[in-house]
ZADRENZA-413470 format. One line per field, with one value per residue (C-alpha): residue in one letter; chain; y, x, z. Coordinates in Angstrom, 2 decimals. Layout:
<pts>
type <- (a	...)
mol <- (A	...)
yy <- (Y	...)
xx <- (X	...)
zz <- (Z	...)
</pts>
This chain:
<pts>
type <- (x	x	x	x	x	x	x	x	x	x	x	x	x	x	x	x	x	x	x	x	x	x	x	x	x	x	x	x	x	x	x	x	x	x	x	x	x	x	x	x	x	x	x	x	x	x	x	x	x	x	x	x	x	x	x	x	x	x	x	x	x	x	x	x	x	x	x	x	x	x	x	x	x	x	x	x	x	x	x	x	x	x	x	x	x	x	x	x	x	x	x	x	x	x	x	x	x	x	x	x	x	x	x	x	x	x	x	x	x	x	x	x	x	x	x	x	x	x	x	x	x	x	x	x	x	x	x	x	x	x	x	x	x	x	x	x	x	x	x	x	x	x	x	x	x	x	x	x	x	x	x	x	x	x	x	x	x	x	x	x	x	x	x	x	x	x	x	x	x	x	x	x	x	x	x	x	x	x	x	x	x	x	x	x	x	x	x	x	x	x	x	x	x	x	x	x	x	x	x	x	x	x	x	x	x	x	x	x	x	x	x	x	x	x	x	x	x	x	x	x	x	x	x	x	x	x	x	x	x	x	x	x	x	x	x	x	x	x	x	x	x	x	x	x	x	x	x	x	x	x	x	x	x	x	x	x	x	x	x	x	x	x	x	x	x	x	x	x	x	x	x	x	x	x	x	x	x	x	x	x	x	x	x	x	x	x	x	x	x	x	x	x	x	x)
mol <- (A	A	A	A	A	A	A	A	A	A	A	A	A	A	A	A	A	A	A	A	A	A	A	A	A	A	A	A	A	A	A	A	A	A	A	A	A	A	A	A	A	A	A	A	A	A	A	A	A	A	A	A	A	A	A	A	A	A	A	A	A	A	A	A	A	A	A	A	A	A	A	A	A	A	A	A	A	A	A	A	A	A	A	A	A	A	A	A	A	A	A	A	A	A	A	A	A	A	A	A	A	A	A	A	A	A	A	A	A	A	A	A	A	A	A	A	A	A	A	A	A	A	A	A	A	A	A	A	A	A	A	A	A	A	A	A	A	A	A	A	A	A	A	A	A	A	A	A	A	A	A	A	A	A	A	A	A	A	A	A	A	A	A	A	A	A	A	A	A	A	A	A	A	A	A	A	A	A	A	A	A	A	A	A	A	A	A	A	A	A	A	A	A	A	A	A	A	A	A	A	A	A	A	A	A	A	A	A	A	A	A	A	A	A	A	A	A	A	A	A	A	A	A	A	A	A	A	A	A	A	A	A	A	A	A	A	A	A	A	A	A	A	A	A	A	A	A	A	A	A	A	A	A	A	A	A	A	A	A	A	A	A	A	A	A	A	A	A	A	A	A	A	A	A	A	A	A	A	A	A	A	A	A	A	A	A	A	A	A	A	A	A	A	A)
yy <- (137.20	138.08	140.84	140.60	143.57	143.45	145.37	144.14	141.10	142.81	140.89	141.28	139.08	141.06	139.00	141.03	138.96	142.14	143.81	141.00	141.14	137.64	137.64	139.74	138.59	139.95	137.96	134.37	135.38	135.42	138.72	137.46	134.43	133.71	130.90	129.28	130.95	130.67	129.69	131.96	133.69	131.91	133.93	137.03	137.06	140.01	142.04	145.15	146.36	149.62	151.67	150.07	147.76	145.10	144.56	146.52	145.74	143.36	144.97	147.96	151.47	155.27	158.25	161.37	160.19	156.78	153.77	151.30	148.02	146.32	142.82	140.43	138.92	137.30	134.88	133.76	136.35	138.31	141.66	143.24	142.44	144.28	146.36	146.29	145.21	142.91	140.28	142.37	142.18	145.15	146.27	147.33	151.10	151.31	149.01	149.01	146.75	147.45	149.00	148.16	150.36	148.22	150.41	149.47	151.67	150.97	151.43	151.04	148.51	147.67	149.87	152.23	155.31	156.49	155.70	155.85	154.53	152.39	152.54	149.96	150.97	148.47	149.14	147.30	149.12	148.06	149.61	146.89	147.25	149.98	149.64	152.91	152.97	156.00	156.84	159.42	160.16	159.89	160.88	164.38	164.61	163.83	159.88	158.47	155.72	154.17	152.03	148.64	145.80	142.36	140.97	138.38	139.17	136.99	137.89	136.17	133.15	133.36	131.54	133.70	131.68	132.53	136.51	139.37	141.71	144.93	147.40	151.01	151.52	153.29	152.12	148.64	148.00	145.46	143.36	141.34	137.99	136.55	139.10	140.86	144.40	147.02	146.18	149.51	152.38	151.90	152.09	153.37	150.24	150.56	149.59	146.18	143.91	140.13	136.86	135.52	132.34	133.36	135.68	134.57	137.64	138.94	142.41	145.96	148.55	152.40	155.29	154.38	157.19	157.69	157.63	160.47	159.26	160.48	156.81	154.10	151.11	147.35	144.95	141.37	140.41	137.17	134.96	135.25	138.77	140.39	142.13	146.05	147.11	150.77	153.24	156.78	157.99	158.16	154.38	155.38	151.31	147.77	144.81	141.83	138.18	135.41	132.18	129.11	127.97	128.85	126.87	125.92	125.92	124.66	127.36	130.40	133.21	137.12	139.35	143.11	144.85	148.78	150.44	154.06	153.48	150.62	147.89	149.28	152.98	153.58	153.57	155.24	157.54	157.34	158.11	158.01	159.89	162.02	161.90	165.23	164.84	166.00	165.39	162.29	160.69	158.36	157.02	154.71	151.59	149.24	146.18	146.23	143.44	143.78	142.00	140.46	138.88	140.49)
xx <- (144.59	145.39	143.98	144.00	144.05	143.76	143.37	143.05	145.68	147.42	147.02	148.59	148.46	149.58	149.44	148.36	151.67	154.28	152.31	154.13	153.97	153.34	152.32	152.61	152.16	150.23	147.85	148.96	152.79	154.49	157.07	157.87	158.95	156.08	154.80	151.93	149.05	149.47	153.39	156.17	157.66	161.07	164.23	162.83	160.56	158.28	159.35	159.17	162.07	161.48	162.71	165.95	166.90	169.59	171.82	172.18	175.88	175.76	172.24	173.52	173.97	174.30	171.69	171.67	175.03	173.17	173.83	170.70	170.35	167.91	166.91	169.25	167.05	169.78	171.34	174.13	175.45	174.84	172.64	169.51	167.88	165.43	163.88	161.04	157.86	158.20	156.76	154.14	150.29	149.58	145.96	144.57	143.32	142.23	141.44	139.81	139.83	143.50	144.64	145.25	146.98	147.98	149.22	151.10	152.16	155.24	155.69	158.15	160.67	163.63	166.80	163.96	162.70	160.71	157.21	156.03	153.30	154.36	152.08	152.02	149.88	150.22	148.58	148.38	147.63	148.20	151.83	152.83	153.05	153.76	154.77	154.39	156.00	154.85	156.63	155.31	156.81	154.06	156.69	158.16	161.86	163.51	163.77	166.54	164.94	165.68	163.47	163.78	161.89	162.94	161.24	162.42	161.55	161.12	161.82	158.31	158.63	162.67	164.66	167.17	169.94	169.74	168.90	171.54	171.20	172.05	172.07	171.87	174.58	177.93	179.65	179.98	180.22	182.29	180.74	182.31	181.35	180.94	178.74	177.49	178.43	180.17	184.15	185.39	184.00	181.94	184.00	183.49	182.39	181.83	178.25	176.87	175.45	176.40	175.22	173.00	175.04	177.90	177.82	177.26	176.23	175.38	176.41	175.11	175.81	175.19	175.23	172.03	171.18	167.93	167.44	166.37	162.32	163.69	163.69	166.06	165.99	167.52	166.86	166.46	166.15	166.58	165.29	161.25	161.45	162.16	161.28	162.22	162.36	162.48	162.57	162.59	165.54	165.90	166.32	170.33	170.95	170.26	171.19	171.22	171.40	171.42	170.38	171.50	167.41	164.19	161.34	159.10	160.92	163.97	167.33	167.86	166.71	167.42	167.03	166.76	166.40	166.11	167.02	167.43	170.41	173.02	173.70	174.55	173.15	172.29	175.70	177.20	175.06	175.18	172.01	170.14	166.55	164.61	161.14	160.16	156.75	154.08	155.65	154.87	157.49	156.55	158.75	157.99	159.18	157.86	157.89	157.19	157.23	159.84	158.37	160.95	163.88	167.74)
zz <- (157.87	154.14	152.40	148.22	146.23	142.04	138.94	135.65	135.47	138.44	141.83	145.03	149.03	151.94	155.14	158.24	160.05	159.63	156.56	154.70	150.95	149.98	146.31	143.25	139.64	136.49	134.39	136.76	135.78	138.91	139.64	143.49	145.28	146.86	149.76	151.16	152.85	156.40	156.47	157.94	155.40	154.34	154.58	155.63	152.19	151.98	155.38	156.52	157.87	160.08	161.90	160.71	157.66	157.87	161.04	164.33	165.05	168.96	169.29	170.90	169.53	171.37	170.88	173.47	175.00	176.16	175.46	174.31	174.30	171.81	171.70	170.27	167.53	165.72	168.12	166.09	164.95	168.36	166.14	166.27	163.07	160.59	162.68	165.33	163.26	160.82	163.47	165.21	163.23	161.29	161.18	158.02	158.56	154.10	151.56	147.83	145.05	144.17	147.06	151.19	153.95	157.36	160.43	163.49	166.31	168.33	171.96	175.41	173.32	174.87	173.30	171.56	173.42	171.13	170.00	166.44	163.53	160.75	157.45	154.70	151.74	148.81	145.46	141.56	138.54	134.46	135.28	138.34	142.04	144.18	147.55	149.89	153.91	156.22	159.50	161.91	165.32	168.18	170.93	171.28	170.56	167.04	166.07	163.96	161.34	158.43	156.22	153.82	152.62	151.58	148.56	146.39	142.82	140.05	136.17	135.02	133.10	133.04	135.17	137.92	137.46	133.56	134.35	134.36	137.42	137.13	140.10	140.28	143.24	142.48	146.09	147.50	151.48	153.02	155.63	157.92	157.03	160.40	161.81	158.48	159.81	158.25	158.43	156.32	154.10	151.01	148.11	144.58	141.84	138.46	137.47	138.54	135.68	136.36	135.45	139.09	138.41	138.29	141.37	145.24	146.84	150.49	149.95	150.72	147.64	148.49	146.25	144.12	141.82	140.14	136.12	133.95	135.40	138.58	140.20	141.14	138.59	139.71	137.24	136.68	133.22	131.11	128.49	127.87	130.23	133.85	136.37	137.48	141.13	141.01	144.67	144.90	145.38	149.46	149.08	148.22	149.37	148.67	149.82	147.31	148.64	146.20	147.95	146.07	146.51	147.40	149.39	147.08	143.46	141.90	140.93	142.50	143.83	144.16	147.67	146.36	149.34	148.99	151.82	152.96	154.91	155.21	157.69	161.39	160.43	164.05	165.04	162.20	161.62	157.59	155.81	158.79	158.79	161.60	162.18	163.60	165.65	163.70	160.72	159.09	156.34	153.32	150.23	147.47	145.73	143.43	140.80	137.05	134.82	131.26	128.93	125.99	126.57	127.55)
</pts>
């Protein structure tokens, strides 16, 4: 099931399969890689990554002085991966013209003792899109989360390969490139604006700090316009991942994944959050078109 939400030349899909965001463009101008109605996403497009972004390092991590075991859902590599709901269907509790909340509750999974809601609530105004996730702890002792998504965005009629990318991070992580876990501490980087082709990237960056609005900016921009995905500031990560292609379209493409913590969080412990019971948690992030050219 799909559920379209618009508002002036605003328009958004959100599939029902894992709250997926599968479209967003303003006045037929596309601002995300999309893909066809009724596909899988490709490459993890448009997920929702909770109650952990990125990689769970062999799928097992310790909480309480136990050790849990989580499903292994990336074989190769031998990790748990993005979290518990990105394939579950979401059911949508809210919806108006230009906006749509989807909920999911989460229950007796294997490695995960504790049992929580997820909320999705999408929304398009004359400004963009903004994207809102809401955790609340159902269970009765303190959970450990973190939260990401995984869009793709696109700079509007310019092409990625021709776009500069800047980034708001002041830290790079290495990442083993075998299993794509931490392999050392996040080290300081001066600011990140590159040419997409001229970098090949599968990298986490931490230490995102908001502008003088308060939010985190990451930036695509190139000939004829671009695209701005901003976050409050608890998303202190991203992951980028520049694909050489993209089902669907010619050139390349751009993963900017904000994320409130960074790969294997569970077992280090860095930036991880706690949902209290009773206390539910929500945090923004969004995309705006930049019109003009770089």
């Amino acid at each position: 099931m799909e559920i379209e939400i618009s508002s002036g030349g605003a328009r958004a899909v959100i599939t029902t399969a894992g709250a997926t965001l599968r479209l967003f463009e303003v006045d037929g101008v596309a601002y995300l890689e999309t893909f066809p109605a009724g596909e899988a996403p490709p490459m993890g497009s448009g997920a929702v990554l909770v109650p952990w972004p990125n990689r769970v390092a062999g799928a097992r991590w310790t909480h309480g002085g136990k050790t849990l075991d989580l499903d292994v859902t990336e074989p190769a590599r031998g990790n748990a991966s993005h979290g518990l709901v990105r394939r579950e269907t979401w059911t949508v509790v809210g919806s108006t013209a230009d906006s749509a909340t989807l909920a999911v509750t989460i229950d007796g999974r294997p490695g995960w003792p504790f049992p929580f809601r997820a909320t999705m609530t999408y929304a398009v105004d004359a400004t963009g899109l903004t994207v809102t996730h809401g955790v609340e702890n159902l269970g009765t002792e303190p959970m450990p989360f973190g939260v990401g998504a995984h869009p793709y965005p696109r700079p509007g009629r310019a092409e990625v390969d021709d776009c500069v990318l800047a980034l708001a991070a002041g830290t790079h992580l290495p990442l083993d490139p075998e299993r794509m876990v931490p392999s050392g501490p996040a080290t300081p980087i001066a600011r990140f604006s590159q040419l997409v082709r001229e970098v090949t990237l599968d990298d986490a960056f931490g230490g995102c700090l908001p502008s003088a609005d308060g939010l985190v900016h990451h930036t695509l921009r190139g000939p004829g316009g671009g695209v701005d995905l901003w976050a409050d500031p608890v998303f202190g990560w991203v992951q980028v991942y520049t694909p050489d292609s993209f089902p669907g379209h010619d050139g390349g493409a751009v993963a900017i994944e904000p994320m409130t913590c960074p790969p294997d969080a569970l077992n280090s412990g860095t930036d991880l959050l706690t949902a209290l019971p009773g206390a539910p948690w929500a945090a923004s992030w969004g995309l705006r078109p930049i019109p003009g050219t770089r």
